[in-house]
C-alpha distance (Angstrom), angle and dihedral (degrees) to the residues before:
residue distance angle dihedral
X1 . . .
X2 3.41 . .
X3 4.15 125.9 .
X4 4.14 131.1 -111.3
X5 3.37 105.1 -145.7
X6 3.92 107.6 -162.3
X7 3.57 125.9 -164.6
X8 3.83 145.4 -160.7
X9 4.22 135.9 27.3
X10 3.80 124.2 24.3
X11 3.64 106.5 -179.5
X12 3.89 143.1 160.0
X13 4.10 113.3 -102.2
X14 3.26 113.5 -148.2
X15 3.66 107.3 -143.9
X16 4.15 125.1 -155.6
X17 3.79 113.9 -118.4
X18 4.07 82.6 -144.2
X19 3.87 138.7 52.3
X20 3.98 121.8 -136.3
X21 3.65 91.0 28.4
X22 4.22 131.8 124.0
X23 3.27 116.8 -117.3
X24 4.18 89.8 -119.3
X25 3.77 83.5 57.2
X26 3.58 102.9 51.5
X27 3.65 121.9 115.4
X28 3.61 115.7 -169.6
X29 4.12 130.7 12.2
X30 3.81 130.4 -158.4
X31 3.81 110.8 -136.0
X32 4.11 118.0 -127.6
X33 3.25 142.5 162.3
X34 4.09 116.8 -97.1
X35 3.89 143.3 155.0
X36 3.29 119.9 124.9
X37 3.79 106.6 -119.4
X38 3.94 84.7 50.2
X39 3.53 87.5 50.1
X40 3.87 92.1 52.9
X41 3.87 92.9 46.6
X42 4.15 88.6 43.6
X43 3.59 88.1 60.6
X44 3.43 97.6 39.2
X45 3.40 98.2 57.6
X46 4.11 91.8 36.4
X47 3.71 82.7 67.3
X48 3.47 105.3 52.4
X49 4.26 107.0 -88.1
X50 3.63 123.7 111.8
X51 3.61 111.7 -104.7
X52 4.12 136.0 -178.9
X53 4.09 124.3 -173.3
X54 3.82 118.3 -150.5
X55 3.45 113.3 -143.9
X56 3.82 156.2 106.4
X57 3.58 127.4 -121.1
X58 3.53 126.7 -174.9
X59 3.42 128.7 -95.9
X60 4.05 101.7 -102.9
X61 4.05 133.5 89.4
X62 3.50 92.8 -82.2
X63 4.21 97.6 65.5
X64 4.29 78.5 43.1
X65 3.65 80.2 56.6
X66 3.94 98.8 50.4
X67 3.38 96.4 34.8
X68 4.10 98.9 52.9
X69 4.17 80.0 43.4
X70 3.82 99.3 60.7
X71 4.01 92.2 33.3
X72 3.69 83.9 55.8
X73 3.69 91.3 64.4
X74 3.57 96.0 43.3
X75 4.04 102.1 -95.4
X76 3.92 114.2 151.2
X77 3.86 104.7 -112.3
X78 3.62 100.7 -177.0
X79 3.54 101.2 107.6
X80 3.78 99.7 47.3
X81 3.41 102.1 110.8
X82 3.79 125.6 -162.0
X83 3.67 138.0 -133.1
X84 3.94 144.8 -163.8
X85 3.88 96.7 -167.6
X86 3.83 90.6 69.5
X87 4.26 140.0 31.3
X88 3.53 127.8 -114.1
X89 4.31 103.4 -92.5
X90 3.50 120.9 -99.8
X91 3.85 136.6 -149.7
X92 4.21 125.8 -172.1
X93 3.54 111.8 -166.8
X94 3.37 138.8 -162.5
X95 4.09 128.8 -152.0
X96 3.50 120.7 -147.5
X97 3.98 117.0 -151.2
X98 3.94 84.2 -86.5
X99 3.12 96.8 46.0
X100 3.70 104.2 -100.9
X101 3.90 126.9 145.8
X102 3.39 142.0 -114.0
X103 4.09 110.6 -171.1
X104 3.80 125.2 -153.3
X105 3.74 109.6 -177.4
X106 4.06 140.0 -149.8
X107 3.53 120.4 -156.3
X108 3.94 122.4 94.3
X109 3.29 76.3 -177.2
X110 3.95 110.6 -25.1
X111 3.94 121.2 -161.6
X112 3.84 95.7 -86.5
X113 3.99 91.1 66.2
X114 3.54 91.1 58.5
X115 3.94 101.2 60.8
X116 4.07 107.5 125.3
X117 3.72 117.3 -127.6
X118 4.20 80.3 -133.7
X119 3.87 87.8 54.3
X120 4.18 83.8 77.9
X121 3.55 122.9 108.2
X122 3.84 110.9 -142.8
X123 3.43 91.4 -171.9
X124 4.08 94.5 61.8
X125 3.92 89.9 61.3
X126 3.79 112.0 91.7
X127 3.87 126.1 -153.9
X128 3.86 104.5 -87.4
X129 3.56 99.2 7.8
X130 3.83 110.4 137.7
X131 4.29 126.3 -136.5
X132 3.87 124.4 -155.0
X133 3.77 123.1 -151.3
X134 3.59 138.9 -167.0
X135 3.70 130.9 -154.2
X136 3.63 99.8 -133.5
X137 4.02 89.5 85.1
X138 4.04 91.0 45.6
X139 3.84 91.2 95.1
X140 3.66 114.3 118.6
X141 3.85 103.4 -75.2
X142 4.11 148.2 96.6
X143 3.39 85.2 -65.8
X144 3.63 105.0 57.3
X145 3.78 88.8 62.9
X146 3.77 87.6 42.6
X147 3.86 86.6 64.1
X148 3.50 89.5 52.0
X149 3.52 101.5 51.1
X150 4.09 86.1 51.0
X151 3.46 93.4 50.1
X152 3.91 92.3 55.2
X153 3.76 91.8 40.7
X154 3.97 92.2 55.7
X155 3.86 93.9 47.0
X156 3.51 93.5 48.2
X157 3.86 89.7 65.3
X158 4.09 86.5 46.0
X159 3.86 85.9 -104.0
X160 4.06 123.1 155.6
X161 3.85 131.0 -108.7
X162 3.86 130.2 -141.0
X163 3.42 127.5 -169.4
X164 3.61 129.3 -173.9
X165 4.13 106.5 178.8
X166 4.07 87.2 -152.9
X167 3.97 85.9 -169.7
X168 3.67 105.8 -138.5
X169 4.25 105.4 176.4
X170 3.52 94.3 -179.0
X171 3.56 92.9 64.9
X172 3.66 90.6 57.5
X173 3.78 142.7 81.9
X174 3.28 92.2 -135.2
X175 3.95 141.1 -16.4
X176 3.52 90.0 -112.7
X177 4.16 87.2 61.9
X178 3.60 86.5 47.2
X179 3.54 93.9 62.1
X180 3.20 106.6 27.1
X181 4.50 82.2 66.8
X182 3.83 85.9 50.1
X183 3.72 98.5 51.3
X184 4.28 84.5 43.8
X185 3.55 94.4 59.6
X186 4.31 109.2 22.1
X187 3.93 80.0 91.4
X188 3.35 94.3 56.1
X189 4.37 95.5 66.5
X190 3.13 136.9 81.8
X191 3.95 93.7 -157.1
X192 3.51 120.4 31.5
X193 3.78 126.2 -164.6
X194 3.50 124.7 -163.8
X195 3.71 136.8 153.2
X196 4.13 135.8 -138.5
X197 3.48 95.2 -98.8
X198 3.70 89.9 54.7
X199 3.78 104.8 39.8
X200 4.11 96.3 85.7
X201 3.71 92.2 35.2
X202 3.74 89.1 52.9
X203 4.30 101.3 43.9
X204 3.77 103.9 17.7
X205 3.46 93.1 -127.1
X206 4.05 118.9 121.0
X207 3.93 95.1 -155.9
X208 4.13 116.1 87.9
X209 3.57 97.4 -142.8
X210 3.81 101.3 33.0
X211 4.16 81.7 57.5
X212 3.64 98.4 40.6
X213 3.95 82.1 58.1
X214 3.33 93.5 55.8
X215 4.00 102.6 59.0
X216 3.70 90.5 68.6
X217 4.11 92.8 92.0
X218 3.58 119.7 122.2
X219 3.57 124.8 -2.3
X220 4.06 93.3 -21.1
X221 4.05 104.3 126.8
X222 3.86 92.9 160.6
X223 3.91 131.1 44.1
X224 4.25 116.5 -176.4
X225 3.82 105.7 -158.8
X226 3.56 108.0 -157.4
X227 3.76 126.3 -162.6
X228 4.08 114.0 -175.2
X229 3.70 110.4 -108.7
X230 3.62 101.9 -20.6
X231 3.92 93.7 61.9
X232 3.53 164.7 -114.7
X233 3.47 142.9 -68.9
X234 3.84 127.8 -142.5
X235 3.90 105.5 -142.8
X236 4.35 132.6 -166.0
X237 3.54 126.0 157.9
X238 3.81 96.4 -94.5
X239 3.74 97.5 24.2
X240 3.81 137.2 67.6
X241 4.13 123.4 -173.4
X242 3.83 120.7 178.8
X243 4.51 114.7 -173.3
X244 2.94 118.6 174.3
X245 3.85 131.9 -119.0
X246 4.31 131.6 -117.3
X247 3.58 125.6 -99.7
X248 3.92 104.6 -122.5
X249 3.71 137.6 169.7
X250 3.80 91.0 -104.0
X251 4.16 108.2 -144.5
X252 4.02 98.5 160.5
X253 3.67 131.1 -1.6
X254 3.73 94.2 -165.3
X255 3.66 100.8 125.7
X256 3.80 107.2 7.2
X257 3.69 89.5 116.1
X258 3.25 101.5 58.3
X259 4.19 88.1 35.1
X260 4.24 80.1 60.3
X261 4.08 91.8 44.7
X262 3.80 93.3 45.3
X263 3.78 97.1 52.5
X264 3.83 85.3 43.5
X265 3.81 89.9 57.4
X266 4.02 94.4 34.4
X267 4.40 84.9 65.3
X268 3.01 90.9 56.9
X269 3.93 107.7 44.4
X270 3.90 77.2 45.7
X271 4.12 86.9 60.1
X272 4.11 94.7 38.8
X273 3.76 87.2 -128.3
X274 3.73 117.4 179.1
X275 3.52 140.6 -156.6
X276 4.06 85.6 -89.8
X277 3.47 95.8 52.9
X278 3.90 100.8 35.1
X279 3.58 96.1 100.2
X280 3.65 100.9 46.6
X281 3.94 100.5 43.2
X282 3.70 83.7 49.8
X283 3.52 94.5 58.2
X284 3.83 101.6 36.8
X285 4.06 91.5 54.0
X286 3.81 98.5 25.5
X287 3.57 85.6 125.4
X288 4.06 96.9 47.9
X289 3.94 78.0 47.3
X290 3.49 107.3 60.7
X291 4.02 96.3 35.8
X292 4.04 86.9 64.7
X293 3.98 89.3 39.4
X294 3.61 93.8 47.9
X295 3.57 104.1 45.0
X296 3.87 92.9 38.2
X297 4.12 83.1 63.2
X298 3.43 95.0 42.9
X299 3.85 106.5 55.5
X300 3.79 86.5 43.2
X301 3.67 83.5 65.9
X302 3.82 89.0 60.1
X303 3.66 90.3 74.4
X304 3.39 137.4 46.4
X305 3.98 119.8 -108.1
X306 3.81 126.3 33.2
X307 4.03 113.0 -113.5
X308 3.82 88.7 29.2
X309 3.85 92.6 43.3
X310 4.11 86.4 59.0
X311 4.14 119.5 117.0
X312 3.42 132.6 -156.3
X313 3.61 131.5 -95.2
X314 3.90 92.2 -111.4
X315 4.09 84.5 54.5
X316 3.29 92.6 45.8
X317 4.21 99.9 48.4
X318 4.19 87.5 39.3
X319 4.05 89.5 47.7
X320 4.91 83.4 55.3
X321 3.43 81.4 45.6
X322 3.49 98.7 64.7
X323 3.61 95.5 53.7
């Protein structure tokens, strides 16, 4: 089977003890693991897939933590690298009464950032393997290039790209810069991710369809549309596929995102589809697709955390089957 290789921030997520309350407010937080591509390559290799995160961590008991976490689950660690010129990233969070987030971040810059597009091994990137990115690590440092480099290593063994933006504006000098890194590397993925309350923010243009449209630039031959708990839609240039999502007692949606994108991804390492087959497997088993997807993100909203909030494959299939 072939390998995700996911790349950019591993961090600790501070989690609230308490729903409905402001982050000023809060009392008490439960520590977890969290960042998105570590989410992605958590899940991915929860379900089955290979899976690799790129990164550096500093050298302190919280990278221990991370590290030991994602091993745990079967992730291949040897290429996070660690660091004593910068700390281990962290995230506070806040819940709203639904469950919704409010992020105040840590890292001016934490250890991530600092990764050296040099730091790569070429040699760990196998023909058709596939890398996921983030934008959250696109801000002007080491690791920007470093996300280059990867991308141009993976298509050079015919590999596929995923992007999932994960807008994060406090992260950011300004929304402009935010953008700006999106629109720089969309082009660059095969698959790109992106959810409602991105889709405007992303393309500047207020109408869904006319901005749907507009993501396929580039190399980008699939688009996955997501919309919270009602949905997602599966999206090629000649085909369209809306499922539906689970109703779920929704404790945290910290990581259901990347829960959704992971099981995405984890089909189709499962299937060894390639960049010459993307397009068609996607739209013969859209449907197959976004059942797994949807219901992977959904009962990791059931729990608080992302990585920790994870279920199994047998979970997962049993919780379609009860549709």
């Amino acid at each position: 089977m072939k390998k995700l290789h996911a790349i950019g921030e591993m961090l600790i997520d501070f989690i609230p003890q308490e729903k409905g309350t402001a982050l000023k407010d809060v009392i008490s937080f439960e520590k977890a693991p969290g960042g998105a591509p570590a989410n992605v390559a958590a899940a991915v290799a929860k379900y089955g897939a290979p899976s690799r995160l790129i990164t550096k961590l500093g050298k302190d008991a919280f990278g221990d933590f991370l590290i030991e976490t994602v091993a745990n689950l079967g992730v291949d660690t040897s290429h996070i690298l660690r660091t004593d010129k910068a700390n281990t990233g962290l995230a506070f969070v806040a819940l709203s009464s639904e469950g919704e987030r409010q992020f105040t971040f840590y890292r001016n810059p934490s250890a991530d950032l600092l990764l050296e597009a040099d730091e790569l091994d070429e040699e760990s990137f196998g023909t058709g393997d596939y890398l996921h990115f983030c934008s959250v690590d696109l801000v002007e440092s080491p690791m920007k290039a470093a996300h280059k480099r990867a991308i141009e290593l993976v298509k050079a063994k015919q590999g596929i790209i995923s992007f999932d933006p994960n807008v994060r504006l406090p992260l950011w000098e300004s929304e402009e810069a935010c953008r700006a890194a999106i629109l720089e590397f969309l082009p660059l993925a095969h698959i790109v991710k992106i959810s409602d309350e991105e889709l405007t923010f992303i393309t500047g243009i207020e109408e869904e369809a006319e901005a749907l449209r507009s993501l396929f630039r580039g190399d980008v031959e699939v688009v996955v549309y997501t919309q919270g708990g009602a949905g997602a839609t599966v999206i090629t240039k000649q085909f369209e596929r809306f499922g539906s999502g689970y109703q779920v007692q929704v404790a945290d949606t910290t990581g259901a995102g990347d829960a959704f994108i992971g099981g995405f991804l984890f089909k189709l390492l499962e299937q060894n589809v390639e960049t010459t087959n993307l397009t068609q497997f996607v739209e013969q088993y859209a449907d197959e697709l976004l059942a797994f997807a949807n219901a992977s993100g959904a009962l990791t909203t059931t729990q608080k955390g992302g990585i920790s909030a994870l279920p199994t494959v047998t979970e997962i299939e049993a919780f379609i089957k009860k549709r």
